[in-house]
N, C-alpha and C positions, 0 to 999 in steps of 0.2 A: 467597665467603669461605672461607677454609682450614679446617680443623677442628681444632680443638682438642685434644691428645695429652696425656692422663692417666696419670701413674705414679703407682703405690705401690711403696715397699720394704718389704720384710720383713725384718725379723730375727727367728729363735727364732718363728715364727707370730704376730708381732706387727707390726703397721705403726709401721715408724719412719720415715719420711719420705716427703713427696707431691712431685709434680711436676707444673706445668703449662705446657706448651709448654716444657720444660726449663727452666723456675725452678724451685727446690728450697726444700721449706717443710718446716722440722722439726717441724710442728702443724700440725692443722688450723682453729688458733685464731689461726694465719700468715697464710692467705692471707685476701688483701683481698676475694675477691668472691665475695659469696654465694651466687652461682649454681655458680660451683666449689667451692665447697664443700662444697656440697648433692652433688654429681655423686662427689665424693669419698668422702664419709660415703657413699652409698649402693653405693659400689663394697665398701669395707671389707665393710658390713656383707652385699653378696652375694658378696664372693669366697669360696673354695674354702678351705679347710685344710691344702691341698696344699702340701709344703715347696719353695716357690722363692722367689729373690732379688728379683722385680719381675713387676709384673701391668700392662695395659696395656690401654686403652679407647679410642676414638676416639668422636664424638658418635654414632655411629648404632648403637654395640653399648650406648652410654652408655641412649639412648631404651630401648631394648626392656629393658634390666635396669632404669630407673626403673617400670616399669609395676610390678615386683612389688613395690618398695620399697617403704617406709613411707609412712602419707599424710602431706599438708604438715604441716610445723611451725608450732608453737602462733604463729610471730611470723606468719606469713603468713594465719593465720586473724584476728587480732589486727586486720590490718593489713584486710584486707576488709571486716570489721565495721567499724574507725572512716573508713573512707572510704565506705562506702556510708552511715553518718550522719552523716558530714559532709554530702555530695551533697544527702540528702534534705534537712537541716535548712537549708541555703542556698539550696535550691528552695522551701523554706515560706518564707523569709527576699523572695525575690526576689516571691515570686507575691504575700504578702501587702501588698508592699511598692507594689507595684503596684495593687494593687485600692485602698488606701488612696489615693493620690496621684490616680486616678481619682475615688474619693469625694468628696476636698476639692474638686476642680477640679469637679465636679458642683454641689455643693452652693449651695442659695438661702440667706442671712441674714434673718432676719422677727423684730420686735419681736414679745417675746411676754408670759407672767402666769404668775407659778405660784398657780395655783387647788385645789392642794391637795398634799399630803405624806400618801405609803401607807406605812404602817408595816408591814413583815415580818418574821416571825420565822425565822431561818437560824438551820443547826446548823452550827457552825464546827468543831467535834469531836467526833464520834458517839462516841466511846471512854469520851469523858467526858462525854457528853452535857451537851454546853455549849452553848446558845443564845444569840444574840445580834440585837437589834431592828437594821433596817436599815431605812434610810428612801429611797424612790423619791418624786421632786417628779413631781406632775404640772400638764402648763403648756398656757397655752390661747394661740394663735396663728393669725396668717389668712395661711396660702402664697398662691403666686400667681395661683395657681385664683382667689380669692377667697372662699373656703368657710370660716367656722370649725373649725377640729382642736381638740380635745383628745388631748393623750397622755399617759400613764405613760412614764415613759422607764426604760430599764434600767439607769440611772447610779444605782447604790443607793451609799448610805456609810452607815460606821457611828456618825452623829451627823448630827441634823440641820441639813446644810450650808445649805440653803433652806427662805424659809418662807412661807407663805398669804402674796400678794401679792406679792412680791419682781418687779419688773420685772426680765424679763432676755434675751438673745437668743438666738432658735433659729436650728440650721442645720438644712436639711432636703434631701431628695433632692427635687427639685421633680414626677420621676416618683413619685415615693412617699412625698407626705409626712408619714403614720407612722411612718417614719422619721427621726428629729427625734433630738437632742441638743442641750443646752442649750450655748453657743458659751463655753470657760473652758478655761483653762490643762490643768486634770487633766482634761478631755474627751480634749482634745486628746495628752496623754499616753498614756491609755489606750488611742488607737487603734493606739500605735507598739511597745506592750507585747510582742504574739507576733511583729511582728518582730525584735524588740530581743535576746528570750530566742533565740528559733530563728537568731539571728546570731552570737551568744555562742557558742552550741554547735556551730554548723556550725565556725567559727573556731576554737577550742579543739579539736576532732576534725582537721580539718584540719592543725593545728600539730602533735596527735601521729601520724599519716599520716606529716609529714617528719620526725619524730624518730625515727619508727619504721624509714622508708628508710635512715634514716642507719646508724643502731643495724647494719643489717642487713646494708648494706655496709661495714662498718668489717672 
């Protein structure tokens, strides 16, 4: 691949117009690619104050003068940061996604009882120290062991949704079944919650990745 031939003109010690590969751009706010641009703006600001009409760089005099240059630009720093959380937040999005769909496909169904309702007290906002009762059902069920369980389950709300007696169905890991959840619509929501959120954000990082590419090569 040929290399690319960099001019500046001067006028009066000032740069009035760029060149690359003999296009002629009266700004640096002209030419379309950011990588010549970059290579331009670093020429300016190492050239010499020496009075002549035209200074000239080829890519390999270009290398050795970017070494002393300035470090990247706020967009390139901008631009690493929302793609490495995008990446990561789509890899929680993917892994969690996963482990879930494995769970359900696991999972046993068992008729079961809720045998009692644990009332706890959470602090929803320390600042204002605001508490609020949340109720955990706990329900009794025979997996395929044939063993009786009882469980608390960590599906707390903040009213009591269930109550002493309430027939209702468990699913459980049949490897584990203290592992239980009562079988209902907001069960079932709540398992899709982080990857829902960490979907959101991988996506919206992502989108600005390509606004930011864009932005940068315009």
């Amino acid at each position: 691949m040929a290399k690319k031939k960099y001019s500046i003109n001067w006028e009066n010690d000032e740069p009035a117009s760029f060149e690359v590969d003999g296009v002629k751009y009266e700004s640096l706010d002209d030419i379309p690619n950011w990588k010549d641009k970059d290579k331009l703006s670093a020429m300016v600001q190492a050239a010499s104050e020496d009075d002549y009409e035209e200074v000239k760089f080829d890519e390999k005099e270009f290398e050795e003068l970017r070494k002393a240059a300035e470090n990247p630009s706020m967009e390139r720093w901008v631009l690493g940061g929302f793609t490495a959380i995008a990446v990561i937040a789509l890899l929680v999005t993917v892994i969690s996604t996963f482990s879930n769909i494995q769970k359900i496909a696991k999972e046993e169904s068992a008729p079961g009882r809720v045998v009692d309702v644990v009332v706890q007290k959470v602090i929803v906002n320390e600042k204002n120290d605001i508490v609020r009762d949340f109720y955990y059902p706990v329900v009794e069920f025979v997996p395929i062991d044939g063993h009786k369980r009882t469980v608390q389950l960590n599906e707390g709300s903040d009213s009591p949704y269930y109550e002493k007696g309430n027939e209702i169905t468990v699913r459980y890991d049949p490897d584990h079944p203290l592992d239980a959840r009562i079988k209902s619509a907001s069960s079932n929501m709540l398992m899709w919650v982080l990857p829902g959120i960490t979907g959101i954000l991988g996506i919206a990082f992502a989108g600005a990745v390509f606004v930011v590419k864009k932005v940068m090569a315009a």
